[in-house]
PyMOL commands that place a pseudoatom at each C-alpha (Angstrom):
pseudoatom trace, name=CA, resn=UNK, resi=1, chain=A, elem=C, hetatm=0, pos=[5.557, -48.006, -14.503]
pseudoatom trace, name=CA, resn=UNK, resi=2, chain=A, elem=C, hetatm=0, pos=[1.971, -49.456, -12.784]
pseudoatom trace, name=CA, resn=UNK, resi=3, chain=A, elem=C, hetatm=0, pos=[-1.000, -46.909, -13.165]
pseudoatom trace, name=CA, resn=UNK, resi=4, chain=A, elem=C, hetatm=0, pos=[-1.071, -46.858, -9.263]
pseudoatom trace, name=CA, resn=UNK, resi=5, chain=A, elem=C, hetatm=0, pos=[2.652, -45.312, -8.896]
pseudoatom trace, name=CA, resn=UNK, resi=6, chain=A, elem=C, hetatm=0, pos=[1.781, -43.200, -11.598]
pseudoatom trace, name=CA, resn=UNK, resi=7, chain=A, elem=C, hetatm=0, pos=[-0.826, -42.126, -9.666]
pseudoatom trace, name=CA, resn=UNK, resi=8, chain=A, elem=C, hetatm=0, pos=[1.010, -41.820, -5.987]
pseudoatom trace, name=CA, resn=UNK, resi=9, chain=A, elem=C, hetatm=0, pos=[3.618, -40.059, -7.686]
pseudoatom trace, name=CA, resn=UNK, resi=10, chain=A, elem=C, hetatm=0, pos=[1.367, -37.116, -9.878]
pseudoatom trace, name=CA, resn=UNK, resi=11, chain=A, elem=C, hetatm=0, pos=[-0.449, -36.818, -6.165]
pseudoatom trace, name=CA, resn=UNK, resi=12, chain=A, elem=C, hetatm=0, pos=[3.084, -36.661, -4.067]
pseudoatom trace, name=CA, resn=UNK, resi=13, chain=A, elem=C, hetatm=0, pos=[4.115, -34.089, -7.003]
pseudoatom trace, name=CA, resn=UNK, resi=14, chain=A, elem=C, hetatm=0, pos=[0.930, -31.772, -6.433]
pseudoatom trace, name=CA, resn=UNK, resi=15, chain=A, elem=C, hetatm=0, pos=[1.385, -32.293, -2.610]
pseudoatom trace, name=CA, resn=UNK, resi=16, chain=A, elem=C, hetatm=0, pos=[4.913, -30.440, -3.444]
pseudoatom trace, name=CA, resn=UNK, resi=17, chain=A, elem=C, hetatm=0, pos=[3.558, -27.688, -5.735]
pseudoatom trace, name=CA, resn=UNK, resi=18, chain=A, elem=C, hetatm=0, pos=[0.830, -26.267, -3.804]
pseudoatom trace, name=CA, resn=UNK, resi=19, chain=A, elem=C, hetatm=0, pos=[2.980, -25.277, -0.614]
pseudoatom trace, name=CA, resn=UNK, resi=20, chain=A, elem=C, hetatm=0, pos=[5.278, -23.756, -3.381]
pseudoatom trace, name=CA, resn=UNK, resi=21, chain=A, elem=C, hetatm=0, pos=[2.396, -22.503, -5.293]
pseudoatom trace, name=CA, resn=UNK, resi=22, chain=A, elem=C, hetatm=0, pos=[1.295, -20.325, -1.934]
pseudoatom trace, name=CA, resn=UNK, resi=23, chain=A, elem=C, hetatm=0, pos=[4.611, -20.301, -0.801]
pseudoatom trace, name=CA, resn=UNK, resi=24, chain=A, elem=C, hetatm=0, pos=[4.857, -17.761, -3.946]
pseudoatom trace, name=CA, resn=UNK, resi=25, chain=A, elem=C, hetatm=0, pos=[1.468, -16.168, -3.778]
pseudoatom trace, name=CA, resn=UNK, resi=26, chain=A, elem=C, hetatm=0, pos=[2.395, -15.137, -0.368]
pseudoatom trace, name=CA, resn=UNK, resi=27, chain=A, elem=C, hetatm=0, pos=[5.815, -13.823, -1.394]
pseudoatom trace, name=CA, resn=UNK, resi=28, chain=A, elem=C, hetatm=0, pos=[4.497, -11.974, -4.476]
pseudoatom trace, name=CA, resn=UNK, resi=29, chain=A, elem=C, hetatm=0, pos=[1.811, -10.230, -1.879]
pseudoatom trace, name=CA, resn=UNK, resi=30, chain=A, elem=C, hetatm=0, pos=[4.839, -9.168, 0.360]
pseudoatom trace, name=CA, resn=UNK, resi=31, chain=A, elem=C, hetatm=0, pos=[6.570, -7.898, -2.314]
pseudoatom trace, name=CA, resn=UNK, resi=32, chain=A, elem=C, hetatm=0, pos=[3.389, -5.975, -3.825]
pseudoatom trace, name=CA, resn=UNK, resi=33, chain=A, elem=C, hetatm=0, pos=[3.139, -4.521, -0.354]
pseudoatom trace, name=CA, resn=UNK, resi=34, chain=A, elem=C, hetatm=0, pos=[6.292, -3.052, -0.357]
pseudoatom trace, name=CA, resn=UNK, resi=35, chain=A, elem=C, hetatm=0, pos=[6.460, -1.801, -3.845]
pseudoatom trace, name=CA, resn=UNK, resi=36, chain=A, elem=C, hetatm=0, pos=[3.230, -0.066, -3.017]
pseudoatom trace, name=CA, resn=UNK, resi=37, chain=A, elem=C, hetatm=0, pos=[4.512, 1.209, 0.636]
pseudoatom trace, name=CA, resn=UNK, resi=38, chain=A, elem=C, hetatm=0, pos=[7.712, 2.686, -1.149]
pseudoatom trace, name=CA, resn=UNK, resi=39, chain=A, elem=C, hetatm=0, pos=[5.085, 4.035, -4.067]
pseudoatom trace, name=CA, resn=UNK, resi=40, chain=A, elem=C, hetatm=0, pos=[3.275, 5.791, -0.971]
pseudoatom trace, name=CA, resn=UNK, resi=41, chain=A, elem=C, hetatm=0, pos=[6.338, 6.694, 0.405]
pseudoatom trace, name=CA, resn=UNK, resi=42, chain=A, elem=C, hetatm=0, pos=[7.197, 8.796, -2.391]
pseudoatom trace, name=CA, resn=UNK, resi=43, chain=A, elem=C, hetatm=0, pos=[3.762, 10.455, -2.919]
pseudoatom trace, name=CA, resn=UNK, resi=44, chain=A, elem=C, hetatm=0, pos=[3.744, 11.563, 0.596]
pseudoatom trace, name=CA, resn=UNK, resi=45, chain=A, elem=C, hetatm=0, pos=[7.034, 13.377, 0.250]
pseudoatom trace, name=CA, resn=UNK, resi=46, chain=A, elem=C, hetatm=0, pos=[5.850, 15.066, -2.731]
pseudoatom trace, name=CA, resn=UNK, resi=47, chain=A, elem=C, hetatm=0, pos=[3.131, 16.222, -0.189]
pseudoatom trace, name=CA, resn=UNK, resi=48, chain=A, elem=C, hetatm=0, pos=[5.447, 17.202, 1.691]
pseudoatom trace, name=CA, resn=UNK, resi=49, chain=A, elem=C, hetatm=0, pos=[7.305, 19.773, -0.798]
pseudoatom trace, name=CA, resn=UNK, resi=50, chain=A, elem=C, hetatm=0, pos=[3.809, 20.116, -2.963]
pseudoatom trace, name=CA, resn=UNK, resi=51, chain=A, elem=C, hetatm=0, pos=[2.497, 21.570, 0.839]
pseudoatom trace, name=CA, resn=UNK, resi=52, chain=A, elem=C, hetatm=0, pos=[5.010, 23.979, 1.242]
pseudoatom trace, name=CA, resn=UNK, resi=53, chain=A, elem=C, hetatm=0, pos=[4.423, 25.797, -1.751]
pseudoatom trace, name=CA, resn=UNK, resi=54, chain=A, elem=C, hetatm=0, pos=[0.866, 24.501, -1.499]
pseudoatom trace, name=CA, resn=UNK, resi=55, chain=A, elem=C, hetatm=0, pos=[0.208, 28.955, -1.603]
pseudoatom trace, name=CA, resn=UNK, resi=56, chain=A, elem=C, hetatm=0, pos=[1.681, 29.212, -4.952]
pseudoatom trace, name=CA, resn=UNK, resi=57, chain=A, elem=C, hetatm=0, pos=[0.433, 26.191, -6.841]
pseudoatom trace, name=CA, resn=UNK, resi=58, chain=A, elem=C, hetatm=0, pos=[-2.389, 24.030, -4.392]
pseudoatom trace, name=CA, resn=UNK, resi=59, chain=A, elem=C, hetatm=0, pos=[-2.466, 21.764, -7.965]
pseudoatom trace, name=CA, resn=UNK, resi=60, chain=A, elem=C, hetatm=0, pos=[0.545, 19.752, -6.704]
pseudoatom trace, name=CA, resn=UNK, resi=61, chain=A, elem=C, hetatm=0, pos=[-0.881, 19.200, -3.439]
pseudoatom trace, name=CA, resn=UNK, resi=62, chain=A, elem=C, hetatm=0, pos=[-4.052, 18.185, -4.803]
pseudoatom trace, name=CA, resn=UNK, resi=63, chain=A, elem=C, hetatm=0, pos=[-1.716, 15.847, -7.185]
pseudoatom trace, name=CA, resn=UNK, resi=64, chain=A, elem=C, hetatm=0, pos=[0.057, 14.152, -4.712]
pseudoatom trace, name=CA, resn=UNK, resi=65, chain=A, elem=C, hetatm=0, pos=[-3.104, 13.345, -2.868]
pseudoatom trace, name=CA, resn=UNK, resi=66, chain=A, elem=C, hetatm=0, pos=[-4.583, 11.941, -5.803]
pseudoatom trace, name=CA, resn=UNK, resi=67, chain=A, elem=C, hetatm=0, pos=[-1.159, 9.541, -6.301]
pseudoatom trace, name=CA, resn=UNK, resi=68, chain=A, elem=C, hetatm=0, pos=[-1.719, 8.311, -3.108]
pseudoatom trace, name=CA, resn=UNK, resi=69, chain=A, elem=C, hetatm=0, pos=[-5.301, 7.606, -3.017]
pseudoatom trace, name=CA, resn=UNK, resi=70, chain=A, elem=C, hetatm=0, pos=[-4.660, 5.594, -6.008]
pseudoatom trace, name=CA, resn=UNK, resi=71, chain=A, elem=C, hetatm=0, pos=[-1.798, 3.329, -4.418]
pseudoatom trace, name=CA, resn=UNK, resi=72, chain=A, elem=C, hetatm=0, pos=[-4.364, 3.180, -1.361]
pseudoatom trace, name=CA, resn=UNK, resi=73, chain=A, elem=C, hetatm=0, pos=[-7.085, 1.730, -3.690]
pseudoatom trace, name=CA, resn=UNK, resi=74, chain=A, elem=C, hetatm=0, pos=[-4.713, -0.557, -4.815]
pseudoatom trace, name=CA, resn=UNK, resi=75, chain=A, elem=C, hetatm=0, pos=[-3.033, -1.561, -1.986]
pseudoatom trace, name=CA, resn=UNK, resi=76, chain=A, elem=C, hetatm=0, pos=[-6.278, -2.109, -0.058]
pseudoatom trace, name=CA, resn=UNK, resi=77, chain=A, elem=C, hetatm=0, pos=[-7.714, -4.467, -2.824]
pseudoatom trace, name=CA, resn=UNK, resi=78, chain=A, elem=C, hetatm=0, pos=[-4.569, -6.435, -2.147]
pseudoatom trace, name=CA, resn=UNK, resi=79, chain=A, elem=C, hetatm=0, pos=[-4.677, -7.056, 1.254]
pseudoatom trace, name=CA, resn=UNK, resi=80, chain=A, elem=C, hetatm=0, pos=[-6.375, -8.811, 4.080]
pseudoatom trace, name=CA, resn=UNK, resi=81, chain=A, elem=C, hetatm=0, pos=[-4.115, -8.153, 6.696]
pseudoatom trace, name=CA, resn=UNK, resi=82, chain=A, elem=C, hetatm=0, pos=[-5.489, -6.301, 9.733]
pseudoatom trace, name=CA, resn=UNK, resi=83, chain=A, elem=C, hetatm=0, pos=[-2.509, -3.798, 10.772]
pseudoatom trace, name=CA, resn=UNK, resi=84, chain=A, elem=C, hetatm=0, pos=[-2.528, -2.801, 7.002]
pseudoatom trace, name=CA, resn=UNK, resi=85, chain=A, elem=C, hetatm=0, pos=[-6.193, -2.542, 6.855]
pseudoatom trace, name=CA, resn=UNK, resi=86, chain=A, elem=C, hetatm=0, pos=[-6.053, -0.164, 9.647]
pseudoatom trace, name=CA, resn=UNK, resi=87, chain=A, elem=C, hetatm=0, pos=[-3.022, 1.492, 8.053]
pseudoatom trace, name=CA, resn=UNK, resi=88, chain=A, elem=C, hetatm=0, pos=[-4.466, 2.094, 4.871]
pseudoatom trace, name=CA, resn=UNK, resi=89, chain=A, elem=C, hetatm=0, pos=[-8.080, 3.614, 6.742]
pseudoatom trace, name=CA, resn=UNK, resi=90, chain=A, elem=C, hetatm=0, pos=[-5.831, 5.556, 8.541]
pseudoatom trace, name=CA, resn=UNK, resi=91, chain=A, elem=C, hetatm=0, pos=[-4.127, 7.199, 5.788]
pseudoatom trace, name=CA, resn=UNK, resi=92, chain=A, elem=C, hetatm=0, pos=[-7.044, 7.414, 3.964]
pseudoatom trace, name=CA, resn=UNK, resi=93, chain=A, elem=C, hetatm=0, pos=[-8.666, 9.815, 6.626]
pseudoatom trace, name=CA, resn=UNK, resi=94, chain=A, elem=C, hetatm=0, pos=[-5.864, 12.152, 6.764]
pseudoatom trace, name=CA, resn=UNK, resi=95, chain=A, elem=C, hetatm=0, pos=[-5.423, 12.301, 3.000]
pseudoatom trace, name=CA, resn=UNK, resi=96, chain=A, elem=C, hetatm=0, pos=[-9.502, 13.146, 3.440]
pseudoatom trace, name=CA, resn=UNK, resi=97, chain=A, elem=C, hetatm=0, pos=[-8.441, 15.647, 5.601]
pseudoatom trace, name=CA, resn=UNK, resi=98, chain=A, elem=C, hetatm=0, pos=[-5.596, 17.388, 4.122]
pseudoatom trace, name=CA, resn=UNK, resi=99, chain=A, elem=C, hetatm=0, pos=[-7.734, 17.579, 0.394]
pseudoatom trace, name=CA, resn=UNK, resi=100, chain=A, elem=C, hetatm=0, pos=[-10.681, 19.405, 2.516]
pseudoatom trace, name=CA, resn=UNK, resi=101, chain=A, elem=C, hetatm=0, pos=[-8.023, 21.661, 4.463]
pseudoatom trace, name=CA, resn=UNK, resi=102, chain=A, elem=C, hetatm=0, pos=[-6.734, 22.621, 1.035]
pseudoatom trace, name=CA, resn=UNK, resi=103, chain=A, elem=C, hetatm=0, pos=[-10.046, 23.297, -0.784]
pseudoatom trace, name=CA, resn=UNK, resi=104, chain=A, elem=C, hetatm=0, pos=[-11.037, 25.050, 2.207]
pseudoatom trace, name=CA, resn=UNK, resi=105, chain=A, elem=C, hetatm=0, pos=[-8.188, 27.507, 1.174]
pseudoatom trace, name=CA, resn=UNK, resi=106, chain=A, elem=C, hetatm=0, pos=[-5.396, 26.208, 4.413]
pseudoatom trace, name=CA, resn=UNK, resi=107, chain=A, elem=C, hetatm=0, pos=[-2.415, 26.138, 2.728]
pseudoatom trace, name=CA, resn=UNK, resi=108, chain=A, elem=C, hetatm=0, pos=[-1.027, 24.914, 5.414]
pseudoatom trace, name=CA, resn=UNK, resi=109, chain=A, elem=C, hetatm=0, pos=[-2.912, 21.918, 6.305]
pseudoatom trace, name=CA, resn=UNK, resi=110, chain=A, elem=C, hetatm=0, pos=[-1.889, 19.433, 9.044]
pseudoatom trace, name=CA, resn=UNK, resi=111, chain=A, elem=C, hetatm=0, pos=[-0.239, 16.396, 6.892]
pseudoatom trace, name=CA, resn=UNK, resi=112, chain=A, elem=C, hetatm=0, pos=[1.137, 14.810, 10.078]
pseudoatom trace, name=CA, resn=UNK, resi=113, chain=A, elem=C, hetatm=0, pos=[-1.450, 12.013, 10.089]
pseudoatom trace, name=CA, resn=UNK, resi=114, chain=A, elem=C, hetatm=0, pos=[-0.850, 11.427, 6.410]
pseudoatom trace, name=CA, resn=UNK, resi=115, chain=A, elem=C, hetatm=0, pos=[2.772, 10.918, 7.095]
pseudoatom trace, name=CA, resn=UNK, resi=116, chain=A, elem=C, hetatm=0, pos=[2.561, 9.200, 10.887]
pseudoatom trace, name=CA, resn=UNK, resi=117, chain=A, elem=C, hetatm=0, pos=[-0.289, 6.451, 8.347]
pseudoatom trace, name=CA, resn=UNK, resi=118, chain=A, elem=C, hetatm=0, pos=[2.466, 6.014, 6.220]
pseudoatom trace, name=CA, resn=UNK, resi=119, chain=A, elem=C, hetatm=0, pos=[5.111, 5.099, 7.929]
pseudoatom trace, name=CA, resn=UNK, resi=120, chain=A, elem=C, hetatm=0, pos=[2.838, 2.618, 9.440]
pseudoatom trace, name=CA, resn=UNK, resi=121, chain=A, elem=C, hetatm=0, pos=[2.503, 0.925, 6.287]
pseudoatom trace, name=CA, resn=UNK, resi=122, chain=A, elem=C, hetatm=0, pos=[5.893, 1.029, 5.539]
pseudoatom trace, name=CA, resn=UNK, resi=123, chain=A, elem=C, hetatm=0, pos=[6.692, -0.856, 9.160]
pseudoatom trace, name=CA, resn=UNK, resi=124, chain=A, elem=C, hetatm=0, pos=[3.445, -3.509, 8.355]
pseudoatom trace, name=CA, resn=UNK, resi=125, chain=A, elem=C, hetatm=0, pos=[5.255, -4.120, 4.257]
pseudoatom trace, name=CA, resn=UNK, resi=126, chain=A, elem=C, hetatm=0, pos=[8.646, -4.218, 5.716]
pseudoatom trace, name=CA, resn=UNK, resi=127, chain=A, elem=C, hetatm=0, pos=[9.248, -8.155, 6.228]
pseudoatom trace, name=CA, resn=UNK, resi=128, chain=A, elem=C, hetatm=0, pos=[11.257, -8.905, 9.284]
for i in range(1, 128): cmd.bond("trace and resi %d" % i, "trace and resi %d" % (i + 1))
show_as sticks, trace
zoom trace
């Protein structure tokens, strides 16, 4: 085989690769998205139950807040789409809200935003 097809074909192979290459990268970042909106998913509903019994034990409240700023951090490092972007501020600001509601001694704070941010990420992970 000539140096010069050698050549065209190594460049017509990494012409192939690289859509394949970010074919993946954008695949792996939609399925990051949705492991971390189903991570969320499951903080906020032990919100949900730590909030209703937020009176007897504010700890799990406080707990479940702290889950979900942690998939927020990560989630937000991950992304650089808009709707999510806006999502995840969003759901930051009501999980700001509900942790000063709680040390403020509510123990019934208002976790609608927290759950109305979430489901927005799930609907901006969910491909379709």
């Amino acid at each position: 085989m000539s140096a010069r097809r050698r050549i065209a074909l190594t460049l017509a192979t990494a012409a192939l690769v690289v859509p394949i290459t970010v074919g993946c990268s954008a695949i792996d970042k939609a399925i990051s998205c949705v492991e971390t909106a189903d991570a969320i998913a499951t903080s906020v509903d032990n919100l949900q139950q730590a909030v209703s019994t937020a009176a007897n034990d504010p700890t799990q409240a406080k707990e479940s807040l702290d889950a979900i700023d942690k998939e927020l951090t990560a989630l937000g490092d991950k992304t650089d789409n808009a709707d999510l972007s806006k999502a995840v501020d969003d759901l930051n600001a009501g999980v700001d809200n509900v942790r000063k509601s709680i040390e403020n001694g509510d123990t019934t704070p208002d976790i609608k935003p927290v759950t109305d941010a979430a489901t927005e990420i799930g609907k901006v992970c969910t491909p379709g």
